[in-house]
C-alpha positions in Angstrom: 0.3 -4.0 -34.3 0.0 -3.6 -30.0 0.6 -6.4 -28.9 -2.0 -6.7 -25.9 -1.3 -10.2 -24.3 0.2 -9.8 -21.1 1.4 -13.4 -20.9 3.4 -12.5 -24.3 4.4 -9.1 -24.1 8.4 -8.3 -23.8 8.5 -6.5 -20.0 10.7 -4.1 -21.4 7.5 -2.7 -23.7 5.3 -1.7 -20.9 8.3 0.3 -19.1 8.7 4.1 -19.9 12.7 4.8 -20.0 12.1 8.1 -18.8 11.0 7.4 -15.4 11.8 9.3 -12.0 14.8 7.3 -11.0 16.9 7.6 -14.2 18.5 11.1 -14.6 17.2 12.9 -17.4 20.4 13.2 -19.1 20.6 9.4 -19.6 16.8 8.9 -20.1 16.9 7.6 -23.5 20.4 5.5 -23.1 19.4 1.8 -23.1 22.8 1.1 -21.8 21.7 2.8 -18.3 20.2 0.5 -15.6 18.6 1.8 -12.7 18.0 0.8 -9.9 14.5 0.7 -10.1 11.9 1.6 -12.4 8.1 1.6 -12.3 6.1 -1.2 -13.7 4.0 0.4 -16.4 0.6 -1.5 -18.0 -0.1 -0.7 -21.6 -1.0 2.9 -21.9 -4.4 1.8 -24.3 -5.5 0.0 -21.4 -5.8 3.2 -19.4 -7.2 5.3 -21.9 -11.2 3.7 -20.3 -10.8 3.9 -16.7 -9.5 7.8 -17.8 -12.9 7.9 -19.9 -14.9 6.6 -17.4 -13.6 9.6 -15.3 -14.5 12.2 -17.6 -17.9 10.5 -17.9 -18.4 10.5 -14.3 -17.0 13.9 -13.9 -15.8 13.2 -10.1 -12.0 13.4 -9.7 -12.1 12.8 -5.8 -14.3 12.7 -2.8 -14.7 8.8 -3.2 -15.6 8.5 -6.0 -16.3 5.2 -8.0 -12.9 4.1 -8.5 -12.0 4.8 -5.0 -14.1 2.8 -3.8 -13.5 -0.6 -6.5 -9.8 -0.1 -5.6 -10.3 -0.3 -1.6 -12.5 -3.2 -2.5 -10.5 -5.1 -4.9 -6.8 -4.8 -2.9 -9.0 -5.8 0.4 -9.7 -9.2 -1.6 -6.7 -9.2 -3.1 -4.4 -8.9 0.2 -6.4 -10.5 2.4 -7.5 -8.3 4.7 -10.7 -6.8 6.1 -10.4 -3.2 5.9 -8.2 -0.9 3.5 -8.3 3.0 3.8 -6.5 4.9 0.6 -4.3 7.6 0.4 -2.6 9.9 -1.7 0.8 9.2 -0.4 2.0 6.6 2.9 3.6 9.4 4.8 0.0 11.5 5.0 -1.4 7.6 5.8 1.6 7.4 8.4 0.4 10.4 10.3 -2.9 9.8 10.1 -2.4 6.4 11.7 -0.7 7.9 14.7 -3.7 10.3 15.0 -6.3 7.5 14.4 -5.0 5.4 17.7 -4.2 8.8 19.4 -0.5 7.9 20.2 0.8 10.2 22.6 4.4 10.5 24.5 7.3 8.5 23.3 7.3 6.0 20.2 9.6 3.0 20.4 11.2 3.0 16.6 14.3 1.8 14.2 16.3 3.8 13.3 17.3 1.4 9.6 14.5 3.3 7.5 13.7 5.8 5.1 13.0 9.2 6.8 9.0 9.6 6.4 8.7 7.1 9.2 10.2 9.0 11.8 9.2 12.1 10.7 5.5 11.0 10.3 6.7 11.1 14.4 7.8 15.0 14.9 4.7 15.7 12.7 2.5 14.1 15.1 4.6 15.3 18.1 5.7 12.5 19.3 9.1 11.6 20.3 11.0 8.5 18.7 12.9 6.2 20.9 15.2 4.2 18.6 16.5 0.5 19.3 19.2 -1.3 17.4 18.2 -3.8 14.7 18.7 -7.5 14.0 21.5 -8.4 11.8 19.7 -11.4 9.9 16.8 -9.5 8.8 17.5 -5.6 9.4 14.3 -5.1 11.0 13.9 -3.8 14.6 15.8 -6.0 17.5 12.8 -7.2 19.6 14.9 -8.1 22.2 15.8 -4.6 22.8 12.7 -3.0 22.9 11.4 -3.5 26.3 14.8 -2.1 28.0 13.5 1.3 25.8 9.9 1.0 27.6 9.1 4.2 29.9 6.3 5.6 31.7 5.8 7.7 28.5 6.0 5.2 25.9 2.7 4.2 23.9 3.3 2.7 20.9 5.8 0.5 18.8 6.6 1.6 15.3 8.3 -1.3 13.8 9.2 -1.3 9.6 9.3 -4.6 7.6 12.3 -3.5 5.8 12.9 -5.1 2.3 9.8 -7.0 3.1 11.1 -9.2 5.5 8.4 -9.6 8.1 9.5 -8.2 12.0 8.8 -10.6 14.4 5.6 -10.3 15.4 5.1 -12.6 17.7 7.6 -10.8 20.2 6.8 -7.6 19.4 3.2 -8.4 20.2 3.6 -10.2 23.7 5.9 -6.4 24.3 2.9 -4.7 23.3 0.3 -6.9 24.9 1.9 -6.8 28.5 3.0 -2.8 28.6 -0.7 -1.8 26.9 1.1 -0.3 23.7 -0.4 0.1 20.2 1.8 -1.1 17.1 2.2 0.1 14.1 4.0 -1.7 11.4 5.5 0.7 8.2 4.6 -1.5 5.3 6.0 0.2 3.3 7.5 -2.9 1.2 5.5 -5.5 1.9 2.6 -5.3 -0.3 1.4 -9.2 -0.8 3.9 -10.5 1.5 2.5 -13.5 3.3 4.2 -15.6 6.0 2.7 -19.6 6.6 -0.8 -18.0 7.5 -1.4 -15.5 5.7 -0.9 -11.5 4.9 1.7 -10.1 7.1 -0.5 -7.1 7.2 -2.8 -8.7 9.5 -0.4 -7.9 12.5 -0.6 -5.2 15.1 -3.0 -2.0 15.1 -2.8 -0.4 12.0 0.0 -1.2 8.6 0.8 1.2 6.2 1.5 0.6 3.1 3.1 2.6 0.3 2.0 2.9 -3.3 4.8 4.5 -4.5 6.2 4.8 -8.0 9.1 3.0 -6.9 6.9 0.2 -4.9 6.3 -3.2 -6.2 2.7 -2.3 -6.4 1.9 1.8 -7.0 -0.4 4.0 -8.1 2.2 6.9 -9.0 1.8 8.4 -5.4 -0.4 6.9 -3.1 -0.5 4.4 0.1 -3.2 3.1 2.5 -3.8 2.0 5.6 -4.7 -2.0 7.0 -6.9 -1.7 9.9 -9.1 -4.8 11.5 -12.7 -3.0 12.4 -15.3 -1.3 10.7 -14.9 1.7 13.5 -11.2 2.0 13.4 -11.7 2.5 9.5 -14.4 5.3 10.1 -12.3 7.0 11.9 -9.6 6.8 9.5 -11.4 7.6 6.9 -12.7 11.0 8.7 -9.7 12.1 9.4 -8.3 11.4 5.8 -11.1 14.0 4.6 -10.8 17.0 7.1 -13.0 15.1 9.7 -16.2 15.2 7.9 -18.7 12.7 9.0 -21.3 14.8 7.2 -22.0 17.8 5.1 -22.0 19.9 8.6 -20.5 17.6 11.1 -16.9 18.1 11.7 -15.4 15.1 14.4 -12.0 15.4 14.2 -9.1 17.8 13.1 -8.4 15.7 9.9 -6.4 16.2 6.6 -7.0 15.8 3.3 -5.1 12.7 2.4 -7.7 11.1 -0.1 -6.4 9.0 -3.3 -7.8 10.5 -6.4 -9.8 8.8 -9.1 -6.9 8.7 -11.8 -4.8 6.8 -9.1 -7.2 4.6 -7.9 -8.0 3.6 -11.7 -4.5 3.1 -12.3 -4.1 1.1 -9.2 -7.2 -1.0 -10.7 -5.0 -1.4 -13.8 -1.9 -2.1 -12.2 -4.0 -5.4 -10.5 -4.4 -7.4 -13.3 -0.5 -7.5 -13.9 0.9 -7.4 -10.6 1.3 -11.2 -9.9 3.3 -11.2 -13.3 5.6 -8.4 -12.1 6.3 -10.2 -8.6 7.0 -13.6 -11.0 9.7 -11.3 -11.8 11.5 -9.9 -9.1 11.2 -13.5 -7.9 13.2 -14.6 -11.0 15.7 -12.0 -10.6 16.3 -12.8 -6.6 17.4 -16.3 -7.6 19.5 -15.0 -10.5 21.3 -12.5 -8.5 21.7 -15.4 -5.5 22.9 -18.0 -7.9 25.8 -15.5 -8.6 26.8 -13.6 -5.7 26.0 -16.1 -3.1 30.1 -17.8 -2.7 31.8 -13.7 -3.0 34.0 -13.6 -0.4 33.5 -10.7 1.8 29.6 -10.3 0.0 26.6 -11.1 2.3 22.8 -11.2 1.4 20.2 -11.4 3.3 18.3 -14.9 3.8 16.1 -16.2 1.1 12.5 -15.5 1.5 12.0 -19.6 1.5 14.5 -20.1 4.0 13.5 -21.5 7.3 10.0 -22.0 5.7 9.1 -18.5 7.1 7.9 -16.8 4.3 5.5 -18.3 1.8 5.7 -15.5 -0.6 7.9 -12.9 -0.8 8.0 -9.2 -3.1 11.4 -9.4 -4.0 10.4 -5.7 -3.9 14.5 -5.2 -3.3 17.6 -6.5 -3.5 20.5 -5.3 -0.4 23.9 -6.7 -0.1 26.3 -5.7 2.2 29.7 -5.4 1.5 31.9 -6.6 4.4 35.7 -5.8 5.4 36.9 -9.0 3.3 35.6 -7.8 0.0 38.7 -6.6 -2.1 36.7 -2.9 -2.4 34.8 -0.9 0.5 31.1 -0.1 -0.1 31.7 3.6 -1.6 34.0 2.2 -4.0 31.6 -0.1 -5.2 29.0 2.5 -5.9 30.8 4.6 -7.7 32.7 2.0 -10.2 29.2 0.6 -10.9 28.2 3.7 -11.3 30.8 4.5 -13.7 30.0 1.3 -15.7 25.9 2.7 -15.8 24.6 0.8 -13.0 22.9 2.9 -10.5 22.7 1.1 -7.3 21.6 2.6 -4.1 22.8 2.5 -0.3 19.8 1.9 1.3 19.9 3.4 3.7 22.2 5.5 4.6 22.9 7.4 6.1 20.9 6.2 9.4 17.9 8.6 10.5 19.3 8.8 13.7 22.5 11.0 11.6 20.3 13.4 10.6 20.2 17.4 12.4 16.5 16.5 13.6 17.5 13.4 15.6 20.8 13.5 16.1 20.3 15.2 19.7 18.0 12.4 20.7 19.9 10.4 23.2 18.7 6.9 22.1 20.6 8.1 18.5 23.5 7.4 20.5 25.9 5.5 18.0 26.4 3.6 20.7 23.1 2.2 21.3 23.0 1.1 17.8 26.3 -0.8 16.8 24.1 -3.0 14.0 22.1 -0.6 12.5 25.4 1.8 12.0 27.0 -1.7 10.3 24.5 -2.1 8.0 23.8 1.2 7.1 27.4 1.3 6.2 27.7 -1.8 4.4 24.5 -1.8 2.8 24.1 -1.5 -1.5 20.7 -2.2 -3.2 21.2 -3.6 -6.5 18.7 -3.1 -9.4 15.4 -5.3 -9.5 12.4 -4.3 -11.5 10.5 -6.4 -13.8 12.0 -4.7 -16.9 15.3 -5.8 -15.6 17.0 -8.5 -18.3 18.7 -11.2 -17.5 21.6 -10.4 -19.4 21.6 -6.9 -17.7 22.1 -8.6 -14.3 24.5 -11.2 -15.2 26.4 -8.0 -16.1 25.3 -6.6 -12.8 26.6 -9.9 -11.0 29.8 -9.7 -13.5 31.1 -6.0 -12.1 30.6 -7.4 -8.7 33.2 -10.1 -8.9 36.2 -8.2 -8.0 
């Protein structure tokens, strides 16, 4: 018999081994752990919203479940308007294009590629600025030495969910007349002492990812705070249409679909119970690692009172000169013991051929960011994860 009680159910049964991150020659081996895998409700719960779909015979266009999942993660997060997607880099571009950023984009250079490319695809030219060392996102203190006549926006990335400041970054903004948008990438339901971090600046984007804490096998969105910013948003999102026969804007087609959206409706209901999780995990991993020599994490999400509610949506630790091993070494004799960890990331964007040229990629300029991205290794957390799986994890780290 199914056992359909979420409060019961082993999180190992709702988690399909062969998922994108394992490779497919170790799919079915239960010894493998990964460094992430997608949290999975029970497939017989699905089976209405997909009959409800063939019954309403709209797949897209939003549709019915488009328009309960804008409405439900709204209430959910806290915040006033939600726009979907069908993936967060089509809902990065689109962002730029909504606030019509033009000239030069002040950016880190400590993310995954899609936010600077959402950049190039928009024309715009990234300026990068070093990061902080206690949180890995952008170094507000370096951001208004970057500031020229062309500059007209601030693209900042909560990285591991850790929220930027954004109370400097917004006093930047407010005295040079520049429009911020934060990459949200991982911070789905982070809040700091007042609420949802995605209240901040312009525009947030979010990612629904497969690998995301929350996801909707592709997909992403966009947080904006008016009804007229979201119309636009929404035209350009669906080629521009305002109407059957009135065009307004050179849009895309970046619309969530109605088997996402349903999913993403499903994946509600269990998606405090995942972040319970991750949450568990984080202390695990913290009441092991914290006293390695020559091992540093990153600051608990309670620390300082700061953060209310954290993700967990990963878990980095940098490996520093006084750990008996260097970084590389560590990743592969993990790997060798099936544990797929991940250096993320690395290498820096500014290292790639498309921005190398770029003089602010300077290695130079950006001394902390080249640090971390070398020392950096993200260790497994999902909510499938067992604890005996990362006391092993925590075992192979004490060299």
């Amino acid at each position: 018999m199914l056992n359909n009680d979420p409060m019961t159910r082993p999180y190992s049964s709702v988690i399909n081994p062969k998922m994108l991150t394992t490779p497919l020659s170790h799919a079915g081996n239960s010894d493998i752990i990964t460094v992430t895998k997608p949290y999975l409700p029970p497939l017989e719960e699905f089976i209405p919203y997909l009959e409800q779909i063939w019954e309403n015979k709209q797949l897209t266009n939003n549709a019915y479940y488009h328009q309960r999942l804008e409405e439900a993660l709204a209430s959910y997060l806290g915040v006033p308007y939600i726009s979907l997607f069908a993936n967060a880099t089509v809902a990065l571009i689109v962002a730029m294009q909504a606030l019509r950023v033009t000239g030069e984009v002040i950016t880190t250079p400590y993310s995954f590629v899609a936010t600077t490319h959402s950049l190039l695809w928009n024309h715009l030219r990234p300026v990068f600025v070093d990061i902080d060392p206690v949180t890995c996102n952008i170094n507000p203190n370096l951001i208004e030495q970057a500031i020229t006549p062309q500059t007209t926006a601030i693209l900042p990335v909560h990285v591991y969910g850790y929220p930027c400041d954004h109370q400097a970054i917004a006093r930047i903004s407010d005295a040079y007349g520049l429009h911020t948008i934060y990459d949200a990438a991982h911070a789905f339901a982070v809040n700091d002492n007042e609420g949802s971090i995605l209240r901040y600046g312009d525009l947030s984007v979010l990612s629904f990812h497969a690998t995301k804490v929350f996801n909707t096998f592709e997909g992403g969105a966009i947080i904006s705070h008016d009804i007229k910013t979201k119309r636009r948003i929404d035209y350009l999102k669906n080629f521009g249409f305002a109407d059957e026969v009135t065009v307004v804007a050179p849009g895309i087609n970046g619309k969530m679909n109605e088997v996402q959206a349903a999913f993403g409706l499903l994946q509600l209901k269990y998606v405090d119970e995942a972040i319970a999780r991750r949450q568990e995990i984080d202390r695990l991993y913290r009441q092991g690692l914290s006293d390695i020599k020559g091992l540093r994490l990153l600051a608990s999400y309670v620390d300082d009172n700061q953060f209310l509610q954290s993700n967990c949506s990963y878990f980095p630790i940098f490996i520093g000169e006084d750990y008996p091993i260097s970084r590389d070494e560590l990743y592969e004799k993990l790997k060798q013991k099936n544990i797929f960890s991940r250096r993320y990331f690395y290498p820096l964007i500014t290292e790639l051929p498309m921005y190398r040229a770029i003089p602010s990629s300077n290695r130079r300029n950006l001394p902390v960011a080249n640090q971390m991205a070398n020392e950096v290794l993200c260790l497994p957390i999902y909510p499938g994860l067992s604890d005996e799986d990362v006391l092993r994890i925590i075992d192979e780290l004490v060299v």
